[in-house]
C-alpha positions in Angstrom: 0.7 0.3 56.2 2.2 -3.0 56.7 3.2 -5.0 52.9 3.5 -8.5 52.9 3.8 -11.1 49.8 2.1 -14.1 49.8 0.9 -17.1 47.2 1.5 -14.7 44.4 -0.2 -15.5 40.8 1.7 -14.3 37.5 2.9 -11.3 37.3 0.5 -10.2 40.6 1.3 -9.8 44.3 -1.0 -10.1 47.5 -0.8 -6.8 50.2 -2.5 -6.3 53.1 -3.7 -2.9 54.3 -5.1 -2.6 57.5 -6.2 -6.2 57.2 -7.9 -6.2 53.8 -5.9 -8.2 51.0 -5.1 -5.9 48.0 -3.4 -7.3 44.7 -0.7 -5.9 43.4 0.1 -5.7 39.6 3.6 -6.7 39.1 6.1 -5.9 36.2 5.7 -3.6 33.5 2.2 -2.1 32.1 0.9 -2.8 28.8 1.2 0.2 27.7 4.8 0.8 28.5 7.5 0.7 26.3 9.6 -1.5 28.5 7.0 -4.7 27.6 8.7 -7.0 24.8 5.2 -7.1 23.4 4.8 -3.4 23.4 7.7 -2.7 21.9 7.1 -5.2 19.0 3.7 -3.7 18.5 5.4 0.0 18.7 7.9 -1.2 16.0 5.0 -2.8 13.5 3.2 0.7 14.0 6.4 3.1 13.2 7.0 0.7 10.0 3.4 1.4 8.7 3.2 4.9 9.5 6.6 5.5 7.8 5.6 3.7 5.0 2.4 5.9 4.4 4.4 8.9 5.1 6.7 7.9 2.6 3.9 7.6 0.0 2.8 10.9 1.0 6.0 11.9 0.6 6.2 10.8 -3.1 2.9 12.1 -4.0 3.8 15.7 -3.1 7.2 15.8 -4.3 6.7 13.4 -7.4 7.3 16.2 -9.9 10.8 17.1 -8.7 11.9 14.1 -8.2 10.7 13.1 -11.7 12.7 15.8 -12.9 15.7 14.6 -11.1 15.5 11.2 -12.8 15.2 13.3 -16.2 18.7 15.3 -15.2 20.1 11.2 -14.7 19.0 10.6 -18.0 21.1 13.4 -19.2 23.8 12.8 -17.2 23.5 9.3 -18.8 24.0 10.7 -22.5 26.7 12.9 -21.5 28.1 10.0 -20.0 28.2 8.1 -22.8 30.1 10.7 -24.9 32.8 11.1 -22.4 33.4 7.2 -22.3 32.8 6.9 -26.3 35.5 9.6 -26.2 37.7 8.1 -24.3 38.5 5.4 -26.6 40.2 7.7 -28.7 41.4 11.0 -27.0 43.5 9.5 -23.4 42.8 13.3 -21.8 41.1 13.9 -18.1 36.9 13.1 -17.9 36.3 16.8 -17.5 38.2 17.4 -20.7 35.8 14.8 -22.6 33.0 15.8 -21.4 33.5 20.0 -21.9 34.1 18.5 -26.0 30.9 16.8 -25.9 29.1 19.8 -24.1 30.8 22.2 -26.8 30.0 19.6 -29.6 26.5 19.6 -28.5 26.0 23.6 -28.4 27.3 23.6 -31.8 25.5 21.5 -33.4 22.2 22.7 -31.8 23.0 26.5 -32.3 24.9 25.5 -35.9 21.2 24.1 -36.8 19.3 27.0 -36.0 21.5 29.5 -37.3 21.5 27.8 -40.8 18.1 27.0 -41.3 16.1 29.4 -38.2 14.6 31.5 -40.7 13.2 28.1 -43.0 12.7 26.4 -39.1 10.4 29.3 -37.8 8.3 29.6 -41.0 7.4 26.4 -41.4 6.6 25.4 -38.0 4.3 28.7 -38.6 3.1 26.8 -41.6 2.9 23.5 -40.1 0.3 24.8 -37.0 -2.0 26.5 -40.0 -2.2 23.3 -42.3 -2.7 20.6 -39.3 -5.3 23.0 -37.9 -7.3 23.3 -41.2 -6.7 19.3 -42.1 -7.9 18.5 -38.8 -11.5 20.6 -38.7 -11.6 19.1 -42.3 -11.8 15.8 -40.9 -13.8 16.6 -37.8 -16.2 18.1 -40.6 -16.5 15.4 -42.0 -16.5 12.6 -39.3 -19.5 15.2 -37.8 -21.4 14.8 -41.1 -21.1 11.6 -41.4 -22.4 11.1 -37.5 -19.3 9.2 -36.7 -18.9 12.1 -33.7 -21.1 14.6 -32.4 -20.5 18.4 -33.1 -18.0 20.1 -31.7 -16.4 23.4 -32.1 -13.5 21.9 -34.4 -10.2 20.3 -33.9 -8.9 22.8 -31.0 -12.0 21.3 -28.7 -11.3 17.8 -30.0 -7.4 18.6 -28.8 -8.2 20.1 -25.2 -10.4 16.9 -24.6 -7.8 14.2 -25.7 -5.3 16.4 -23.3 -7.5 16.7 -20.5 -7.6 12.7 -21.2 -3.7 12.3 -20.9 -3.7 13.1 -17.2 -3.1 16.2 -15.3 -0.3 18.4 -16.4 2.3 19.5 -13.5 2.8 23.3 -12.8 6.5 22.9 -14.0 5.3 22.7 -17.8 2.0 24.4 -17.3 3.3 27.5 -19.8 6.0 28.1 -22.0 8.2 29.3 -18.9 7.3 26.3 -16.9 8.7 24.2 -19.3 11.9 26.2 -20.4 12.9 26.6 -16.8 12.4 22.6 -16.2 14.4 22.1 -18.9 17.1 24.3 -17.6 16.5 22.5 -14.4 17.2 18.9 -16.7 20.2 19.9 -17.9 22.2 21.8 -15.4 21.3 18.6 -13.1 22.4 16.6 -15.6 26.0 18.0 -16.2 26.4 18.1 -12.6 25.8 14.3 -12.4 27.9 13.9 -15.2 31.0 16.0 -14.2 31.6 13.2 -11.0 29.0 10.6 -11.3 31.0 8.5 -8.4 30.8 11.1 -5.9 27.0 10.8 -6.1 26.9 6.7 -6.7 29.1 6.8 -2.8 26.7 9.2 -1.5 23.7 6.9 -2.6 25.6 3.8 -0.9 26.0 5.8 2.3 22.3 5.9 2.5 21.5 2.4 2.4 22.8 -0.6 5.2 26.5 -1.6 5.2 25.3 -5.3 4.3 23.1 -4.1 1.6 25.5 -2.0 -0.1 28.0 -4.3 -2.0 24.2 -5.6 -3.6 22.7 -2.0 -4.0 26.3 -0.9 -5.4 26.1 -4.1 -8.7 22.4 -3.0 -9.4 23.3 0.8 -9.6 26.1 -0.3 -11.7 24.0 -2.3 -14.4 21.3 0.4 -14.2 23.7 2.5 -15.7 25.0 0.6 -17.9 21.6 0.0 -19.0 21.0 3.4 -19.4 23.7 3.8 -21.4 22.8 1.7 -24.1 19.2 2.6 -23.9 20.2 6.5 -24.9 22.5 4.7 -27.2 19.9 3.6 -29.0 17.5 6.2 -28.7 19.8 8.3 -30.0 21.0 6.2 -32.9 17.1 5.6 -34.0 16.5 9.2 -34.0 19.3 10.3 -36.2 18.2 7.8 -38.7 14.7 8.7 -38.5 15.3 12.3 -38.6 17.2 12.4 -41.9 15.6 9.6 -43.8 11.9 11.4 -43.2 13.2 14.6 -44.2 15.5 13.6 -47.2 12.3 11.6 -48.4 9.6 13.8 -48.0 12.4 16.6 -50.0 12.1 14.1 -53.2 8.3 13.3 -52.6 8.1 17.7 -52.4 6.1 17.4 -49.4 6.2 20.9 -47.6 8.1 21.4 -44.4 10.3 18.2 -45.0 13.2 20.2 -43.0 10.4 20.6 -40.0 8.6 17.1 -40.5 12.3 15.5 -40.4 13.3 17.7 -36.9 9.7 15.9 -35.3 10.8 13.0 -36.2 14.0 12.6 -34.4 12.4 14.4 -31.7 9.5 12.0 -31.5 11.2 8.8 -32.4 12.6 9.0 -28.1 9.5 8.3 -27.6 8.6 4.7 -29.1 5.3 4.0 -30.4 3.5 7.0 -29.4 5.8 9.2 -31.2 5.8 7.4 -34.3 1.6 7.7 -34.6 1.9 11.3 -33.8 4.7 11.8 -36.3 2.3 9.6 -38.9 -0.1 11.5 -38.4 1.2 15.1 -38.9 3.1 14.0 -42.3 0.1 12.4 -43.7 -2.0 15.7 -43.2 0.9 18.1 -44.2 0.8 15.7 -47.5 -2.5 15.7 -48.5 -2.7 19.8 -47.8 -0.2 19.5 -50.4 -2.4 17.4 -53.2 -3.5 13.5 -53.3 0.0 12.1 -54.8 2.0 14.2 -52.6 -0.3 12.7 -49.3 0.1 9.4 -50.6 4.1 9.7 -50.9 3.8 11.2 -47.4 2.4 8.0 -46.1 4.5 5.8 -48.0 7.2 8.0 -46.5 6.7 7.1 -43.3 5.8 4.0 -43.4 9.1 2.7 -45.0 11.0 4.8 -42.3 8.8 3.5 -39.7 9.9 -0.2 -41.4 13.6 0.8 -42.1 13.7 1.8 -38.4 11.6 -1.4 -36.9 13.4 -4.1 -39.1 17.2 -2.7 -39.3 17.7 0.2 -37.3 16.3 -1.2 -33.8 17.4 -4.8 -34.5 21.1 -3.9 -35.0 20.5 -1.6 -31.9 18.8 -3.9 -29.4 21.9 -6.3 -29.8 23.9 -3.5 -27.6 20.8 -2.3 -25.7 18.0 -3.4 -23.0 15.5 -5.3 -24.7 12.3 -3.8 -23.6 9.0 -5.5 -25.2 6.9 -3.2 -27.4 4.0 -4.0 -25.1 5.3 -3.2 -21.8 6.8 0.0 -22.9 3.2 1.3 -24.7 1.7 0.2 -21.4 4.2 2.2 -19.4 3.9 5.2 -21.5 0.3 5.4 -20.8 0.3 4.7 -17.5 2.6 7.0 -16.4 1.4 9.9 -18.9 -1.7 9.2 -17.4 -0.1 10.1 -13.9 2.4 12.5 -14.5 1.7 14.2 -18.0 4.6 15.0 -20.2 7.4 14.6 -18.3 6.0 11.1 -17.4 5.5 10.3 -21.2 9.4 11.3 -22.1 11.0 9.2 -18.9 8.4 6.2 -19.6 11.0 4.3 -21.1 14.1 5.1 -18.8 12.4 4.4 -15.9 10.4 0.9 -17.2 14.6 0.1 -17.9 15.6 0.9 -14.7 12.9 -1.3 -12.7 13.4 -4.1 -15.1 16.8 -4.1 -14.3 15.8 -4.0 -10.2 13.7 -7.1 -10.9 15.8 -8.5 -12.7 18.7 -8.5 -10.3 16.3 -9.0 -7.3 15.4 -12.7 -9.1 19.1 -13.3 -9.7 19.6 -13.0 -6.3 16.8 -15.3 -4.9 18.3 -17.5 -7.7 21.4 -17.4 -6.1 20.0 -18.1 -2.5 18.0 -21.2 -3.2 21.4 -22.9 -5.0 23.2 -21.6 -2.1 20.3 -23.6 0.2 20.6 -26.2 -1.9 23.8 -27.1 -1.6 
C-alpha cells in the first residue's frame, strides 16, 4: 500500500490505497484521555461522582461520626478545666486534666452514694405519678373531644417519638446507649490528653495553601466551644439547685430528682426547659392544687432567673446563638438523627456559625484587598 498526504483538512489526512482516496483521522480520539477536552470532561465527572460518594458516605456512617463530634464536645469540657486550672496550679497538662477527671468521678459517684437510695426511689416514683397525670389528662382531653381515644399516655408517647425521627441502633436499648456513652467519653479524654497532635493531623489532610486558613477557623471553633460548655455548664448548675431548693420549700415531692432533670435538661435550651415544665407541674398537682401551683411558679421564676441573669451574664463570654436558630436546629436535626442529634444541636449550630462566619471574613478581606 502506497501512503501519501495531500490538501489535508483539520485534524484529517488524505491516503490512497490502490488508487482509491481514504481519509485519515488525525490526532487523538474523543474518547481518549490524551484530548484537553476529554480530560476536562473526565475531571468535571470524578468531582461529581466523588461528591455523591461522599454523601453516601455521610449517610451510612452519620451515626459514628456524630458520636465522634460528641467525644469533641467532651474533650472541649475537659479542656476547659485543664486551662481554668492552669491559672492557678503551674503543673504539666496531663496533671490538670487527671485532677479534673478525678474531680469529676467524685463528684458524680459522691452524689450517688449520698443520695442513691432517695435518687432510685423517686425516679421510681416520678415514672408512676407522670404516668397517672398524663392518662388523666388524656382522659380528659378524650372526653372533652379535643383528641380521639387512645389507649392512654404510653400510645400518646410512642407516637410523639415515632414523630422525633428515627432512633439510631447505638441508643436503641439501654446497652446501646451506655456503650455510646462509653464510646463519648473515652474519645473524649483521648482528644483531651494532646488535642494538638490531632489539630496537626487535621491540617495534614487539607492543602498546604489552605491550611494557615483551616488552622485560625479550627482555632476559634474551639475557642467557641469552650465558652459554649462554659455556659452550658454554668446554666445548669444554677438551674439544678435553684429548682430543687425551691420545690424543697414549696414540699413538692422528688425536689432532689426534679432538680437532677433540670441541670440535665437545661444543655439542652428550650426543649429541655418545656420538658422539665412539664414534669414539675404534673409531679405538683399529684401532690395537691397549692403545691402544683408553687410547682409552676417554681419554674417559671428559675426559667426567668436563668433567661434574664444567668444567660445574660454568660453570653458576654460565650457564642451568641439566637433562640430561633437554635430551636430550629434542635428540631431539624432531632428529626434526622434522634437523640444524639438533639444533645449536639447546639455544638454543632456553633461550630458552622463560626465556619460562616470566618468564610465572610475572608471574602471581606479579599474585596478590600481588590480594592485597593
Amino acid at each position: 500500500m502506497s501512503v501519501s498526504v495531500t490538501d489535508p483538512a483539520p485534524h484529517t489526512a488524505i491516503a490512497t490505497d490502490e488508487g482509491r482516496r481514504v481519509e485519515v483521522v488525525q490526532g487523538a480520539s474523543p474518547n481518549e484521555v490524551s484530548d484537553p477536552l476529554m480530560r476536562q470532561e473526565f475531571r468535571r465527572a470524578v468531582v461529581w461522582l466523588g461528591l455523591v460518594a461522599a454523601m453516601a458516605l455521610v449517610v451510612v456512617l452519620i451515626q459514628p461520626i456524630l458520636i465522634i463530634f460528641a467525644g469533641l464536645i467532651v474533650a472541649t469540657i475537659l479542656d476547659g478545666g485543664v486551662r481554668l486550672l492552669g491559672r492557678v496550679l503551674p503543673i504539666g497538662r496531663g496533671w490538670r486534666l487527671l485532677i479534673v477527671v478525678l474531680v469529676a468521678l467524685l463528684f458524680v459517684i459522691g452524689t450517688f452514694v449520698l443520695t442513691g437510695v432517695q435518687i432510685t426511689g423517686q425516679f421510681a416514683q416520678l415514672r408512676s405519678t407522670v404516668e397517672t397525670q398524663g392518662n388523666r389528662a388524656v382522659q380528659w382531653l378524650t372526653g372533652q373531644g379535643i383528641i380521639p381515644q387512645t389507649g392512654g399516655v404510653a400510645d400518646l408517647a410512642k407516637q410523639a417519638a415515632g414523630q422525633l425521627g428515627r432512633l439510631s441502633s447505638y441508643v436503641g436499648t439501654a446497652l446501646g446507649a451506655a456503650t455510646t456513652m462509653v464510646f463519648i467519653l473515652v474519645l473524649g479524654l483521648f482528644f483531651a490528653m494532646e488535642p494538638d497532635i490531632y489539630g496537626r493531623g487535621l491540617q495534614w489532610m487539607v492543602p498546604a495553601e489552605k491550611r494557615r486558613e483551616f488552622a485560625i477557623t479550627i482555632s476559634r471553633m474551639g475557642t467557641t466551644l469552650r465558652r459554649l460548655m462554659a455556659g452550658r455548664l454554668t446554666g445548669m448548675a444554677a438551674e439544678g439547685v435553684l429548682t430543687w431548693i425551691a420545690l424543697e420549700i414549696g414540699g413538692v415531692p422528688m425536689a432532689l430528682v426534679l432538680g437532677i432533670i433540670a441541670a440535665l435538661l437545661a444543655f439542652i435550651p428550650n426543649i429541655g426547659a418545656f420538658v422539665t415544665g412539664a414534669l414539675m407541674i404534673a409531679v405538683g398537682f399529684s401532690a395537691g392544687t397549692h403545691t402544683g401551683i408553687w410547682a409552676a411558679g417554681t419554674w417559671a421564676l428559675v426559667q426567668s432567673f436563668d433567661g434574664y441573669i444567668v444567660v445574660p451574664i454568660v453570653a458576654r463570654r460565650t457564642v451568641d446563638l439566637p433562640p430561633a436558630l437554635t430551636l430550629s436546629m434542635q428540631i431539624l436535626v432531632s428529626a434526622l438523627f434522634g437523640v444524639i442529634g438533639l444533645v449536639i444541636a447546639d455544638p454543632l449550630t456553633a461550630v458552622l456559625k463560626v465556619a460562616l462566619e470566618r468564610s465572610s471574613e475572608r471574602a471581606a478581606q479579599k474585596g478590600e484587598e481588590g480594592a485597593a
